[in-house]
C-alpha positions in Angstrom: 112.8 131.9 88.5 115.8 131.9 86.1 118.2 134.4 86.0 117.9 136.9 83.3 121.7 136.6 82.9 121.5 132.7 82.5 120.4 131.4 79.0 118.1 128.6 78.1 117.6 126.0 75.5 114.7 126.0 74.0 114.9 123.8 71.7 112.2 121.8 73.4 109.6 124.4 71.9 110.6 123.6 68.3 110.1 120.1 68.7 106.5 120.7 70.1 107.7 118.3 72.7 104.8 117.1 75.4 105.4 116.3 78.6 103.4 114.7 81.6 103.1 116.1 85.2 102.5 113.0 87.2 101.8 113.3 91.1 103.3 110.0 93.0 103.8 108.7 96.1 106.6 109.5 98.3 107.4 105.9 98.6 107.6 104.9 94.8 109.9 108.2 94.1 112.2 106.8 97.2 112.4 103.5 95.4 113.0 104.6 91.8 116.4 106.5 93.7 117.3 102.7 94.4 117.7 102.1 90.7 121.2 102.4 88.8 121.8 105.2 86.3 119.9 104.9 83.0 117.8 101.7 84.7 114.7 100.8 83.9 112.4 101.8 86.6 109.1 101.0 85.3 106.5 100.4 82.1 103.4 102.6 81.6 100.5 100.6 79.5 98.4 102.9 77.9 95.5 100.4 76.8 91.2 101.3 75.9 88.9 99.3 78.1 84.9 99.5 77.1 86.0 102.8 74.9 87.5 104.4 78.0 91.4 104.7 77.9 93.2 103.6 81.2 96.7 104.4 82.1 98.8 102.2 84.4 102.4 102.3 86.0 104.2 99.1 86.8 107.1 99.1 89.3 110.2 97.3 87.7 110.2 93.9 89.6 113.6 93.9 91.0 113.0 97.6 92.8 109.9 95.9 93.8 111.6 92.7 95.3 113.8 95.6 97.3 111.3 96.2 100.6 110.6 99.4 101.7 111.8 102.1 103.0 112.6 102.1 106.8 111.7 98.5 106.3 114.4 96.0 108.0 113.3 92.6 107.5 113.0 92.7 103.6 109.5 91.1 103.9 107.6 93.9 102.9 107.2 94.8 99.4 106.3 98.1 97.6 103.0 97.8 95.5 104.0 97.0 92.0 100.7 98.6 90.2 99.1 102.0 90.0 96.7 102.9 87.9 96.6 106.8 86.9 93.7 109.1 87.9 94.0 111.8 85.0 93.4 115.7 84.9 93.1 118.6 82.6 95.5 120.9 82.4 92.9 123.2 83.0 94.1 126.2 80.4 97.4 126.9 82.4 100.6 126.5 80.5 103.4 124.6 82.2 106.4 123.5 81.5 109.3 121.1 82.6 113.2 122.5 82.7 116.2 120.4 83.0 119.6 121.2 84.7 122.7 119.9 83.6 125.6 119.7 85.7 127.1 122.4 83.4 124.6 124.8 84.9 122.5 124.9 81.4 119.1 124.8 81.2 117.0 123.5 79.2 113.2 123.7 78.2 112.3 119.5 78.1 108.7 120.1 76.7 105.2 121.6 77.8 102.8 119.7 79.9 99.9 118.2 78.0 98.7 115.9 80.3 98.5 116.0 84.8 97.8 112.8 86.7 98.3 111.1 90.0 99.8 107.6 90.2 97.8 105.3 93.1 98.7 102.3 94.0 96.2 100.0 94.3 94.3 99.4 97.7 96.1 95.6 98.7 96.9 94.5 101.8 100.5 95.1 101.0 99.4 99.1 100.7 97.8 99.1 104.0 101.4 97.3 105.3 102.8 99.6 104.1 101.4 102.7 105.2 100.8 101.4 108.4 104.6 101.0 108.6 105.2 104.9 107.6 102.8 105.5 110.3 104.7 103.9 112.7 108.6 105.6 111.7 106.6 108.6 112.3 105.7 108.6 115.6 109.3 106.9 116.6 110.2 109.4 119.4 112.6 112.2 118.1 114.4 112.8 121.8 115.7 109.7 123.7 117.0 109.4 126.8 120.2 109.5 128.3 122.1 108.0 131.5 123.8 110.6 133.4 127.8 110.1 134.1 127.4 112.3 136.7 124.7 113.3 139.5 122.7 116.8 139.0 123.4 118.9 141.6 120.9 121.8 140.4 118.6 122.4 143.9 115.2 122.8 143.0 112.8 124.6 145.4 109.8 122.4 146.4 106.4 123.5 145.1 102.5 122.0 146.5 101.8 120.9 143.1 103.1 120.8 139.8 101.9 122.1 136.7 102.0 118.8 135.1 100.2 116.5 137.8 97.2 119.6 137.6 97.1 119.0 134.1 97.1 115.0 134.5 94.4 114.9 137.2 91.9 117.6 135.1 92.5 115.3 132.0 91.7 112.3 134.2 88.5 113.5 135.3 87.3 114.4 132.0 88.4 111.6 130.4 87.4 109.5 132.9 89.1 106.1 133.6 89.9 105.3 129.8 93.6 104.7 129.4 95.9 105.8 126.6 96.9 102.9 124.5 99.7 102.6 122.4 99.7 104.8 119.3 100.0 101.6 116.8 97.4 99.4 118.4 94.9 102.2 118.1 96.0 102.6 114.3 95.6 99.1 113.9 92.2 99.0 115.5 90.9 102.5 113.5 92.1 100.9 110.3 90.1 97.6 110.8 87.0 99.4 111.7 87.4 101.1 108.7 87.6 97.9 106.3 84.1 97.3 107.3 82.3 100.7 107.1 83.7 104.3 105.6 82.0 106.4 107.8 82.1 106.9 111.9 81.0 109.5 114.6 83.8 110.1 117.1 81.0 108.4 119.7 81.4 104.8 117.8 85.3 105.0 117.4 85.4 105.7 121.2 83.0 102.5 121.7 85.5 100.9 119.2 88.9 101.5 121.0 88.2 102.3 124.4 90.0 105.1 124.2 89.9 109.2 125.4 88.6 111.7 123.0 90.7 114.0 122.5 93.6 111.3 121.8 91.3 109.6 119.3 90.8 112.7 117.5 94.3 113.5 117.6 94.9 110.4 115.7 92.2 110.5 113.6 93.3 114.2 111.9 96.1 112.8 111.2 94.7 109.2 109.3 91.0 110.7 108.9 89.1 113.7 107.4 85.8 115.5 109.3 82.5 115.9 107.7 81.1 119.3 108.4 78.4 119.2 106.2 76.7 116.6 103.7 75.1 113.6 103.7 77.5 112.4 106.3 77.8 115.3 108.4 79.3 114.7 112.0 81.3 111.6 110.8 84.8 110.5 110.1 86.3 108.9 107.3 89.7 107.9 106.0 92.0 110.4 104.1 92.2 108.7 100.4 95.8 107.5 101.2 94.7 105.5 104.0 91.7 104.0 101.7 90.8 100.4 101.0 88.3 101.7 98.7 87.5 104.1 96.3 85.2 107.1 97.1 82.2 107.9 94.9 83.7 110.7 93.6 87.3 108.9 92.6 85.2 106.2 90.8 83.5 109.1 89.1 86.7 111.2 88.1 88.5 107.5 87.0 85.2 107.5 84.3 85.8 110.7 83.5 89.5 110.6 82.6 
């Protein structure tokens, strides 16, 4: 909210300017902060293909030669193309507002058009965010060698809470063994390639791995079906996607 004792240009309503509200992904918005004031970060090509208009984003080539983030090597580029899925506005008025670093703000223009920029599914996408996936689950605490020895006495108990827990998991799981958190991801995802839908019964047959770790995983990567055609099965958040669902093919006609 502004302040009713701040004041506002709104000279942005007298030119009738019109903005867009573009959704993008976190990625692409941490790569345009790479670029040098007043750079060139991109071109949008606004072009009609069998009297349907399609909107795309290229990524400037020389942020795109720049790796990604949390990327060391340098060998893993950012996708360079994204083509726009586009929305109404739906009868709600927006707007956009600027802040100089005088404090003044000003009204840039209403929103005419909403869209969401998606890079296209190549296999330097799926790099890609299987590398997020993998800065994620970096552990947050690490350990530490002790200068000196703890001399806190601890009274001795029959059992610990922990080993109960451990040896009820291992009966229910059964003799199935934990792997590591990227090889499962990189199994899941190459399941995936060939089919888009699962029961939790196949993906264990798949990985070898305990349930309720797979499904941990998977509602993190995946999204349930309750209901539908395709109830009972799992299938990849859109993110994660190869492909494109029915219903983003349909919506992509529609724009």
């Amino acid at each position: 909210t502004v302040s009713d004792a701040m004041e506002v240009n709104l000279t942005g309503v007298k030119q009738s300017k019109g903005v867009w509200l573009v959704k993008v992904p976190k990625y692409l918005s941490q790569q345009w902060d790479k670029a040098t004031e007043k750079a060139e970060v991109g071109k949008i090509s606004i072009m009609k293909k069998q009297g349907k208009t399609e909107v795309r984003f290229s990524l400037n080539e020389e942020l795109a030669a720049l790796g990604a983030v949390g990327e060391t090597d340098g060998l893993l580029q950012v996708p360079k193309d994204y083509p726009f899925t586009m929305h109404t506005v739906g009868g709600q008025t927006m707007a956009v507002f600027s802040q100089s670093n005088a404090d003044e703000i000003s009204l840039e223009g209403t929103v005419v058009h909403r869209a969401e920029c998606r890079p296209v599914a190549s296999e330097s996408y799926m790099s890609l965010k299987k590398l997020q996936i993998k800065e994620s689950t970096k552990p947050q605490r690490l350990s530490q060698q002790l200068e000196r020895a703890v001399t806190t006495i601890f009274k001795p108990v029959a059992n610990h809470n922990f080993n109960v827990e451990y040896e009820k998991k291992k009966k229910s799981e059964g003799k199935m063994v934990r792997a590591e958190r990227q090889v499962v991801l990189d199994m899941l995802f190459s399941a995936f390639e060939k089919h888009q839908y699962y029961n939790i019964k196949d993906l264990v047959d798949i990985t070898k791995q305990p349930v309720t770790y797979l499904k941990e995983i998977m509602r993190e990567i995946g999204t349930y079906n309750s209901k539908g055609a395709h109830k009972s099965t799992w299938e990849l958040k859109p993110e994660y996607r190869h492909y494109q669902s029915a219903e983003e093919e349909e919506a992509m006609e529609t724009a």
